[in-house]
C-alpha positions as CSV (number, residue, x, y, z in Angstrom):
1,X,42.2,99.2,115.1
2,X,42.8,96.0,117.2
3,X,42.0,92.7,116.3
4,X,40.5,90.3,118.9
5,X,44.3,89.1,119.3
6,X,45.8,91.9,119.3
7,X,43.6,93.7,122.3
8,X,43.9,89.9,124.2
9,X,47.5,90.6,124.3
10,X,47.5,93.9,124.9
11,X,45.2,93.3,128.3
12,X,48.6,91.5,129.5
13,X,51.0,93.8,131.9
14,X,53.9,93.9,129.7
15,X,56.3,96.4,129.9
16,X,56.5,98.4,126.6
17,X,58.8,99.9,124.7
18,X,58.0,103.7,123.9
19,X,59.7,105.5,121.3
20,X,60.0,109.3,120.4
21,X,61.7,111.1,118.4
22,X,64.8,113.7,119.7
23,X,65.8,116.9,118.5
24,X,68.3,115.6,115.9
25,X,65.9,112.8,114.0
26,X,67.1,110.0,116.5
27,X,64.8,107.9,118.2
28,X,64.6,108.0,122.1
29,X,63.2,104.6,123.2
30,X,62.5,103.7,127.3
31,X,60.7,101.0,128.7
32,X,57.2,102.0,130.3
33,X,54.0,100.3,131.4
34,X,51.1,101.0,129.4
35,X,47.1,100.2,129.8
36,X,45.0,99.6,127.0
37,X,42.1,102.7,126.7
38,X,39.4,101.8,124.8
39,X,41.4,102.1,121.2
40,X,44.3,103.9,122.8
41,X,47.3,103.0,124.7
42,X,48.0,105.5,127.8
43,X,51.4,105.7,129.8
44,X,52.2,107.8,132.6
45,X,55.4,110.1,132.4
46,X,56.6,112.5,134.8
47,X,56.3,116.0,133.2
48,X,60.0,117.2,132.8
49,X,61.3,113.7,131.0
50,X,62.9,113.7,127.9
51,X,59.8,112.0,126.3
52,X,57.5,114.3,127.2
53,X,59.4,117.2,126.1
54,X,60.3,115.6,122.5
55,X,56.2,114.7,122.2
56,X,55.8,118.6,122.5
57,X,57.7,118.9,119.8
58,X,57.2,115.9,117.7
59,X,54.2,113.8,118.4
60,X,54.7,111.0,116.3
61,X,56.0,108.0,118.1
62,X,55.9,104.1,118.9
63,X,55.1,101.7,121.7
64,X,56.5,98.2,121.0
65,X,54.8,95.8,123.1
66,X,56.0,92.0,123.9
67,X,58.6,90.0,121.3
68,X,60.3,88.6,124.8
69,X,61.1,84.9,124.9
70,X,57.8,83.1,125.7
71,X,55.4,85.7,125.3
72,X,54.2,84.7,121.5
73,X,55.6,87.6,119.6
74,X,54.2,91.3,120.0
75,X,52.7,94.2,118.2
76,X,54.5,97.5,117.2
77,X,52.2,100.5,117.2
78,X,52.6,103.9,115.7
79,X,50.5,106.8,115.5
80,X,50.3,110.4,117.7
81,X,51.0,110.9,121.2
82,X,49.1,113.7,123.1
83,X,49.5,114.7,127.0
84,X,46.8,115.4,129.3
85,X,46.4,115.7,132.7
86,X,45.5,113.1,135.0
87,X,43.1,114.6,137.8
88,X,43.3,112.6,141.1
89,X,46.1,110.0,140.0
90,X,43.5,108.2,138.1
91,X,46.0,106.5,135.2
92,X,48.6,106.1,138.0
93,X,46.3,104.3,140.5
94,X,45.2,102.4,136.9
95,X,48.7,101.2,136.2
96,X,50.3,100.6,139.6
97,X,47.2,97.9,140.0
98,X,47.7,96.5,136.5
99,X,51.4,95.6,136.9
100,X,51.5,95.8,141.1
101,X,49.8,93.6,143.7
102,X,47.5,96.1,145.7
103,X,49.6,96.5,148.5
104,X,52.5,97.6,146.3
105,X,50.5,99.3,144.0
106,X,48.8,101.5,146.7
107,X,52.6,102.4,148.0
108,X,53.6,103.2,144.7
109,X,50.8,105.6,144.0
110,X,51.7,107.1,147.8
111,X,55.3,108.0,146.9
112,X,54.7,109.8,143.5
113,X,51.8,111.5,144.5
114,X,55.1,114.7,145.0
115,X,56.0,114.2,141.1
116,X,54.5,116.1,138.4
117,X,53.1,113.2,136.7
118,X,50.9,113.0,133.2
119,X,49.1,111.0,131.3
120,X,50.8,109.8,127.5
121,X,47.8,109.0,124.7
122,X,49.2,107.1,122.4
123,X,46.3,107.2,118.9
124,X,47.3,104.3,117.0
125,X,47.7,104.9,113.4
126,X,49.3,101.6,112.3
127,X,49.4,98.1,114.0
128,X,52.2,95.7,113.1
129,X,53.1,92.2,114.1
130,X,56.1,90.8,115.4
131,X,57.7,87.5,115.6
């Protein structure tokens, strides 16, 4: 799904932009971290957020990745979301060390071990370049 280019960029921790779609059509768009998985993207979420509940609903959705000054452009993808459970903190440990130095990232993972938190699986479907 991912040229050589496209999965470069996507190995950078960039925050992304994760759309879903509401009740009444609209899209719902907040800013995330992501991690590339294999030919999926994966986001954490805690369980009772508004994305979460709108991807039970409606799975079809967007993660919009880079397009900031400096950063070359970016990539919109669309496709499916799914949720799944995320035994032992795995995708949390994952991303905290991906955007957090360890130290941080360790903390982080401490403090939300409380929250209800899942794993987002984003199946791309299309791939777009931005400017």
């Amino acid at each position: 799904m991912f040229d050589e280019a496209c999965r470069a960029f996507l190995q950078k921790p960039l925050i992304a932009r994760m759309s879903t779609v509401d009740p009444d059509g609209f899209p719902h768009t907040v800013p995330v971290w992501f991690k590339l998985d294999g030919d999926d993207l994966v986001v954490i979420a805690v369980r009772s957020t508004r994305k979460v509940g709108h991807i039970q609903v409606n799975p079809k959705g967007s993660l919009s990745i880079g397009g900031d000054e400096g950063d070359g452009g970016g990539y919109l993808v669309k496709g499916e979301f799914s949720l799944e459970e995320d035994p032992d903190d795995r995708w949390v440990r994952a991303l905290c060390h991906h955007y957090e130095p360890p130290e941080k990232a360790e903390a982080d993972v401490a403090d939300w071990a409380d929250l209800d938190i899942i794993l987002v699986r984003l199946k791309p479907q299309q791939v777009f370049k931005t400017a």
